[in-house]
N, C-alpha and C positions, 0 to 999 in steps of 0.2 A: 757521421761515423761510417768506415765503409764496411760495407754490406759483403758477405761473403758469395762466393760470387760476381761479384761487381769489378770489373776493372776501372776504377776512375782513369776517362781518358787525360793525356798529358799534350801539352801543346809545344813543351819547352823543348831538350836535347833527348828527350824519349819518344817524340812524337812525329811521326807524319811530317809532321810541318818544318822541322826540321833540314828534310834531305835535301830538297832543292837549293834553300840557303848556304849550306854546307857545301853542296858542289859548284856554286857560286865561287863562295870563297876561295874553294879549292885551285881554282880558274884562274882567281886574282880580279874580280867583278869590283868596277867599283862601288862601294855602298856596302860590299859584303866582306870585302878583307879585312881582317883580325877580329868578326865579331863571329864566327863560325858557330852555331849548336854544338855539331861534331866535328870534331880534328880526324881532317880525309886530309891525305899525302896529297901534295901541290903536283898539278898536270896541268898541261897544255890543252888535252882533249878529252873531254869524259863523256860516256855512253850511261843515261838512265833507263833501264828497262824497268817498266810497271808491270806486272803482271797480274790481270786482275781477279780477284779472289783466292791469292796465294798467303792464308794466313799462316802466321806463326806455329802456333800448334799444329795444323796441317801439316806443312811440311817435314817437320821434326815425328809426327806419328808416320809418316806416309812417305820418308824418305828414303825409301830402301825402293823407290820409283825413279829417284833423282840424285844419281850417284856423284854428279858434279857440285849440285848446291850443298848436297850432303856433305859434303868435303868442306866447305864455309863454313856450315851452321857452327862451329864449335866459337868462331871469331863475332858470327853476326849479333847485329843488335838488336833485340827486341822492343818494336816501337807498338804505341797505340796511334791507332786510325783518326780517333778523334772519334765522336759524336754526332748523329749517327753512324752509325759502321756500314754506310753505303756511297757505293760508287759516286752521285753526282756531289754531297757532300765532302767528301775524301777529293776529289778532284780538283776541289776548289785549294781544299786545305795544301794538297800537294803543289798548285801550280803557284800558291800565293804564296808560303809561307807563314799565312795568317790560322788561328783558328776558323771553324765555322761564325763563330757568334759577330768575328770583324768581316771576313769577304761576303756572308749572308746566303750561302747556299747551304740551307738549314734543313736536306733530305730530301727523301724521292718527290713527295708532293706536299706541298706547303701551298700556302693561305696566301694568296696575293691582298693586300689590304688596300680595303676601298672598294674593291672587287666580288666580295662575296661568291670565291672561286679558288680550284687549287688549282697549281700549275704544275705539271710533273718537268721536276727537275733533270731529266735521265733524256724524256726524247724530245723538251721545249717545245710540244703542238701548243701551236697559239697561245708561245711565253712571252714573256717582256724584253724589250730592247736587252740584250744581255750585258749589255756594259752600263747599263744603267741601273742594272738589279746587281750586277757585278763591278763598281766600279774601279776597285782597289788594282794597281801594277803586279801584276806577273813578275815571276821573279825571269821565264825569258825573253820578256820586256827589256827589263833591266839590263841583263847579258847581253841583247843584241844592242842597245845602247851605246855600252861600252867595248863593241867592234868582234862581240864574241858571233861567229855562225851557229844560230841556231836553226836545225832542223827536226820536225817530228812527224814525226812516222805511223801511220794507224790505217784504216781501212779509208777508202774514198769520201764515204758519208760522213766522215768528222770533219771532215774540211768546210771549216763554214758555219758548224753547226750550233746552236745556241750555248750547248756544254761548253763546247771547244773555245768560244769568244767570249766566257763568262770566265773559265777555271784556266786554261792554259794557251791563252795565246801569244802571240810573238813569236819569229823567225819564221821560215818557209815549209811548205808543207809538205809530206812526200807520202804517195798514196802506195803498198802494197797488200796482198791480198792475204797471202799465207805467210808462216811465220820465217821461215827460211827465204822468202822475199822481203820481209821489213829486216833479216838480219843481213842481205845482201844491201840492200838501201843503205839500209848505217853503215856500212865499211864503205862505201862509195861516200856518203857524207864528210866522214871521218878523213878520207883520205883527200877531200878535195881543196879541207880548211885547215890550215897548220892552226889555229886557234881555236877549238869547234864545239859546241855542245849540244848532243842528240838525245832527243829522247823517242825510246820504240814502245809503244804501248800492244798489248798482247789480249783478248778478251774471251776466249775459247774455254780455260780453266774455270772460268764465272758461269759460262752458259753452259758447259758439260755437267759441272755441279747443280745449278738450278733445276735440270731435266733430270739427272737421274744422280742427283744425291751426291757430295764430297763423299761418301764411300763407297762409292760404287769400283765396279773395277774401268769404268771407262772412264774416271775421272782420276785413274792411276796411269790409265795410258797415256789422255794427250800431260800429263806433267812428265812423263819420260820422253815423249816431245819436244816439250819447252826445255827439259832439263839439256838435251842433246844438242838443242841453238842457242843456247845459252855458252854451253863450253863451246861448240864452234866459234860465237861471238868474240870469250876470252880470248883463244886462241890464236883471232885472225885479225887484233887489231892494232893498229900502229902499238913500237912499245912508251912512247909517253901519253898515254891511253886509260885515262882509270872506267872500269866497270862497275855498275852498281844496278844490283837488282834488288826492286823492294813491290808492296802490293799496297790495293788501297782496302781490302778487310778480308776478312775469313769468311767461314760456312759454317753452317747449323744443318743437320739433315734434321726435320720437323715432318715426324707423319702425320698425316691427315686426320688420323682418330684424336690426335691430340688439339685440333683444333678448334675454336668456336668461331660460327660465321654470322656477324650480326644482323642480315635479312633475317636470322631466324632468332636471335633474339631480340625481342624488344626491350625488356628491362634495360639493359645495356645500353640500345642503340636509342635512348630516350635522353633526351635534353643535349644531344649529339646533334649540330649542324653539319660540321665538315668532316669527311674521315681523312686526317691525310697519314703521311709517312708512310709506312708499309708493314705487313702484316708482323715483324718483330722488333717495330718502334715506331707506333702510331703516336697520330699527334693529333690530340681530338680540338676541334674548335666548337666551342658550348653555342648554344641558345643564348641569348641575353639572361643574364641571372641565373645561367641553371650550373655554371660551376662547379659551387658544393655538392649538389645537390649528387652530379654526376660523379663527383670526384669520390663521393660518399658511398655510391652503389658499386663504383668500378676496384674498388680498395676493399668495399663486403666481398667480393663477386672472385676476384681474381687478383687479388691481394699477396694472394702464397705462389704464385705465377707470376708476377712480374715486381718491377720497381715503378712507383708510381709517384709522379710529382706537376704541382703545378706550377705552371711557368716559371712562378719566381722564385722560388723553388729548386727548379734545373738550372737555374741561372746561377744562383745562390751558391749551389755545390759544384759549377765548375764544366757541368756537361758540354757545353760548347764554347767555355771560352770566355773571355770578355766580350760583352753583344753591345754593339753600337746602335743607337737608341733607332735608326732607319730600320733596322731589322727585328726590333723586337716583338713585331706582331706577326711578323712572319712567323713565330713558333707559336705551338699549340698551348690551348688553354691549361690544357692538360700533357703531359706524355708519359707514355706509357714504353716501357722497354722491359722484354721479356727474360725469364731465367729460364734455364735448362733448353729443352728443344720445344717450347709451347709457342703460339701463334693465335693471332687473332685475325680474321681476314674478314671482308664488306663484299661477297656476291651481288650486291646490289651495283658495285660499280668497277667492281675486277673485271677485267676479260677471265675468260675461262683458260689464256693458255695460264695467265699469271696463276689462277688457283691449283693450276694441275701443280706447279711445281712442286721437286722434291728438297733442294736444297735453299736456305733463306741466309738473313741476315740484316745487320741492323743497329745491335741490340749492343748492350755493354760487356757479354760473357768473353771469356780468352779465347774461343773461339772462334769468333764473327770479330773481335777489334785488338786484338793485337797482329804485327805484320815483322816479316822481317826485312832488315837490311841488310843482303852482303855487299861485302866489298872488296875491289881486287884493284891492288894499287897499279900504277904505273912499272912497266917494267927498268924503265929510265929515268 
């Protein structure tokens, strides 16, 4: 039954996973024409900008920042993220089409099995082959296949990088720094393939919010930023050219008095091996046998704080998806996903910038996992 509160993530024509498929089709890919999510107008050339941490509610509270997207919202779709509602998660789900529970990129830090170890999914220090923890087809795989130029666009450091060859790889890479350079890059892309499909990833909205909070006012400026290269974007690109911008989750501002940090609890942190996910969707891996036991004190403890369920459990209700039995120990014994602005955080193995943060996310509320899509057809 769902829980007020609670967005049950959606994987189908509501979800994340969706958009890439959909602009597939849009394309004429083959594998993807006439089974579309969403019915997007037929192009030649389409541009996907990610923006990351531009959630749905955000926008819509805070669009009097962003007087171009503001102007969409009234058309856009409201999708969910999917499960967790973080970045390496969402990245998979976006480049694959798949839920998390099939591509297996199950949150920030997950349980390598056999290993007795977490991997953090976000910066892959000393992760797994990625294509072997990832092995499922990209959807710009597929595109570039079928003769589509695909090009993506991000900072230098993605080029290569475990994320990148795990969630979105295929077609050529193109490195700019600022964002008015990755929107220069795509019009140079766009203009060099009469068949082409770009994608420009953007990550400044996620880092201004983590430092000093989705409501800050400096997380009001760089979105009149993005909002500004964004209509430059529409405006300057071929007209059989579809535009689409979407995010892979929201923000929570979570103050720090509201948090418990398990170095200093032990009750808690008892019959706990691994802590992974992150501090508003942990994923506890037990002690041998200590399960109940844990599942029992964490449900006394902070029960009115969060959603709490045991693996099969989160499986059971949908949270990730259909999970293909390779990946099923990759999720936690337990998981724990938070309501309102509460957080649980592990000083024992956080860096200190990760605890300073002010903005989080995670978790299943509409603020951290719903996301939007606009959309801006071809003008021909």
């Amino acid at each position: 039954m769902p829980h007020e509160g609670l967005v049950p993530p959606r994987y189908d024509d509501a979800g994340l996973a969706a958009v890439l498929p959909s602009v597939a089709a849009s394309l004429g890919v083959a594998g993807y024409a006439g089974r579309a999510p969403l019915e997007l107008a037929p192009a030649r050339r389409a541009v996907v900008v990610l923006v990351d941490g531009l959630g749905y509610e955000l926008i819509r509270r805070r669009g009097g920042h962003a007087p171009f997207l503001r102007s969409l919202l009234p058309a856009a779709h409201r999708l969910t993220a999917g499960f967790p509602s973080t970045t390496a998660t969402s990245m998979g789900t976006f480049g694959t089409g798949l839920p998390p529970g099939a591509h297996g990129l199950l949150g920030y830090e997950v349980l390598v099995p056999g290993e007795d170890r977490l991997v953090n999914e976000l910066s892959w220090e000393d992760g797994p082959d990625p294509l072997a923890w990832q092995p499922e087809a990209t959807v710009f795989e597929a595109a570039e296949r079928d003769g589509v130029a695909v090009t993506r666009i991000g900072p230098a450091f993605f080029d290569g990088s475990g994320l990148t060859q795990a969630a979105v790889r295929g077609g050529r890479f193109a490195a700019a720094d600022d964002l008015s350079g990755r929107v220069d890059a795509t019009l140079a892309a766009l203009r060099r393939d009469p068949r082409s499909l770009v994608y420009l990833y953007w990550g400044d909205l996620d880092r201004v919010g983590h430092v000093h909070g989705c409501q800050s006012w400096e997380w009001g400026d760089e979105l009149e930023a993005i909002d500004a290269e964004i209509a430059r974007l529409v405006r300057s690109v071929p007209p059989d050219t579809a535009v689409l911008v979407t995010a892979d989750h929201g923000m929570v501002d979570a103050p720090h008095a509201l948090r418990i940090d398990l170095a200093h609890d032990p009750q808690l942190a008892a019959g706990v091996r691994h802590v992974g996910g992150e501090p508003r969707a942990l994923q506890l891996y037990t002690e041998p046998g200590a399960v109940e036991d844990v599942a029992a004190t964490w449900q006394g403890r902070v029960g009115e704080r969060a959603w709490i369920r045991r693996r099969d459990e989160a499986v059971a209700e949908g949270w990730f998806g259909p999970v293909a039995p390779r990946n099923t120990e990759r999720i936690g014994d337990l998981v724990v996903a938070m309501r309102d602005n509460f957080a649980i955080v592990d000083s024992r193995r956080a860096r200190p910038q990760l605890l300073a943060l002010v903005g989080l996310h995670g978790s299943l509320t509409a603020d951290e996992s719903t996301v939007p899509l606009f959309s801006v057809a071809p003008r021909v």
